[in-house]
C-alpha positions in Angstrom: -1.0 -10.8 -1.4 -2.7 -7.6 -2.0 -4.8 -6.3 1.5 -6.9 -3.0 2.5 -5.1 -1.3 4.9 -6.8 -1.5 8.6 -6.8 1.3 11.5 -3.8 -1.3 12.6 -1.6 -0.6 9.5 -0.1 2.9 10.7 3.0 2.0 11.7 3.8 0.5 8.6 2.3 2.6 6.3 4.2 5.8 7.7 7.6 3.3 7.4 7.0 2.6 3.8 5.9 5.9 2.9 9.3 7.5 4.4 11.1 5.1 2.2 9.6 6.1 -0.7 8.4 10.0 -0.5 11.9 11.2 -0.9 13.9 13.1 -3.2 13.9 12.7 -6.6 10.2 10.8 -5.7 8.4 13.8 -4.8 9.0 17.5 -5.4 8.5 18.3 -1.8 9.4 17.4 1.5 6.7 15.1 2.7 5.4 15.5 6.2 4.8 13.0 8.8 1.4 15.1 9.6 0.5 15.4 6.0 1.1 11.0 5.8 -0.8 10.6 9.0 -3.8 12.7 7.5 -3.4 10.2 4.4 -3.5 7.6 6.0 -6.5 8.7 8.1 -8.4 9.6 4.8 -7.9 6.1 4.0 -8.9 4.2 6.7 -12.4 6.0 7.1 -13.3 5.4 3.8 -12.8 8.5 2.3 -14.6 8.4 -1.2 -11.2 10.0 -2.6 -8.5 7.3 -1.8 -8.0 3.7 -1.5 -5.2 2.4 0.2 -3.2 -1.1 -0.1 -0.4 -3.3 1.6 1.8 -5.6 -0.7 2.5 -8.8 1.5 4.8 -11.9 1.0 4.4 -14.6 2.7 6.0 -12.9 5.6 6.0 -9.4 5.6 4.6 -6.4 4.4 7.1 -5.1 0.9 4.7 -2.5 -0.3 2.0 0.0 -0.3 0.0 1.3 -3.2 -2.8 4.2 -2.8 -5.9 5.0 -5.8 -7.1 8.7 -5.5 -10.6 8.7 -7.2 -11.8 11.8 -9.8 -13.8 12.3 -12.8 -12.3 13.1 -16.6 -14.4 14.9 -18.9 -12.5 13.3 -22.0 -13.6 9.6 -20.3 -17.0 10.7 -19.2 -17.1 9.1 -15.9 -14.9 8.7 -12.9 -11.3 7.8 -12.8 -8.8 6.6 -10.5 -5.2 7.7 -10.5 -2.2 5.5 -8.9 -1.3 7.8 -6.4 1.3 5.9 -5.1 3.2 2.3 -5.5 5.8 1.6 -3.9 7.3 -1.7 -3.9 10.7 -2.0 -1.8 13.9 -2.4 -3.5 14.7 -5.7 -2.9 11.6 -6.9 -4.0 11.5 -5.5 -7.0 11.5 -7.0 -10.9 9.5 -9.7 -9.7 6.5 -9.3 -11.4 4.6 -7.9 -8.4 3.8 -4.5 -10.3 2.5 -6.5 -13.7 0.4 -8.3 -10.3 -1.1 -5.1 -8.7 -2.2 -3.4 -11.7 -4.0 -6.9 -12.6 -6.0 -6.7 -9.2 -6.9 -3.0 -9.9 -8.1 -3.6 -13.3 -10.2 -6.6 -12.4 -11.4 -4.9 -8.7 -12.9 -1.2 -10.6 -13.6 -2.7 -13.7 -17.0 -1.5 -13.2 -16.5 1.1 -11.5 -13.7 3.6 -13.7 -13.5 4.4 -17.3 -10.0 4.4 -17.3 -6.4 4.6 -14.5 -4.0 6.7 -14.8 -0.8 7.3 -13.1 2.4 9.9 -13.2 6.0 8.4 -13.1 8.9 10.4 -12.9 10.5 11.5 -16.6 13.5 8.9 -15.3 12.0 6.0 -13.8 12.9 4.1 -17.0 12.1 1.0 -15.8 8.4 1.7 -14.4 8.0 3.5 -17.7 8.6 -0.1 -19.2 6.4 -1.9 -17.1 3.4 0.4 -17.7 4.2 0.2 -21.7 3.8 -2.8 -22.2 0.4 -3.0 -19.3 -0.7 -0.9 -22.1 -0.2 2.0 -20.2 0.7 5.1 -23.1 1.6 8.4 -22.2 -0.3 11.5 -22.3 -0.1 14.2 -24.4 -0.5 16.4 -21.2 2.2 18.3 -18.3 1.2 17.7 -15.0 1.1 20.7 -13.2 0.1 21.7 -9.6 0.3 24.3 -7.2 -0.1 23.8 -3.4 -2.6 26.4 -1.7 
């Protein structure tokens, strides 16, 4: 089950995203501030992110956020997977192939295309996304903080 995070989804957002903002995830140390403000962005509908618990049928096993931008080469707005994470255990299950399914159908009408980063090594995830017909780009991802 796939479910909008609420005002009363903190706890376990900031749980879930300590799991999975570590190294070789991310390039930097993740604060607990800087996930608060996330999560705050999301829950008063910030027109930039989207965010989403992953639910069995008794407990919470994953998180996903959409950030929300415009490409020149699509003409219109985009969304970027920000994050999925899906615990361990839960894994290979076909939730992913499940999620990306729901975001497809829910911004079908809204988007001209999604796109998401995965890390040069996550062999598996690159997998799964191939054969979503996910391809990859022809471009580096850079950033800088400021």
């Amino acid at each position: 089950m796939i479910s909008k995070m609420t005002k009363d989804d903190c706890e376990i957002f900031l749980e879930l995203a300590k799991e999975f903002y570590v190294y070789p995830v991310v390039e930097n140390e993740i604060t607990e501030e800087e996930m608060s403000k996330t999560f705050s962005q999301i829950i008063n509908d910030s027109p930039y992110i989207d965010g989403y618990l992953i639910k069995d049928k008794k407990r919470v096993i994953g998180f996903f956020t959409l950030a929300f931008g415009f490409a020149t080469e699509y003409g219109g707005p985009i969304i970027l997977f920000e994050d999925l994470y899906i615990r361990p255990k839960f894994q290979g299950n076909g939730i992913g192939r499940k999620i990306f399914k729901f975001v497809e159908k829910e911004y079908k009408n809204d988007v001209e295309a999604i796109k998401l980063e995965v890390g040069r090594t996550n062999y598996r995830a690159k997998s799964l996304y191939k054969r979503l017909g996910y391809k990859e780009s022809k471009y580096v991802s850079m950033i800088k903080k400021v």
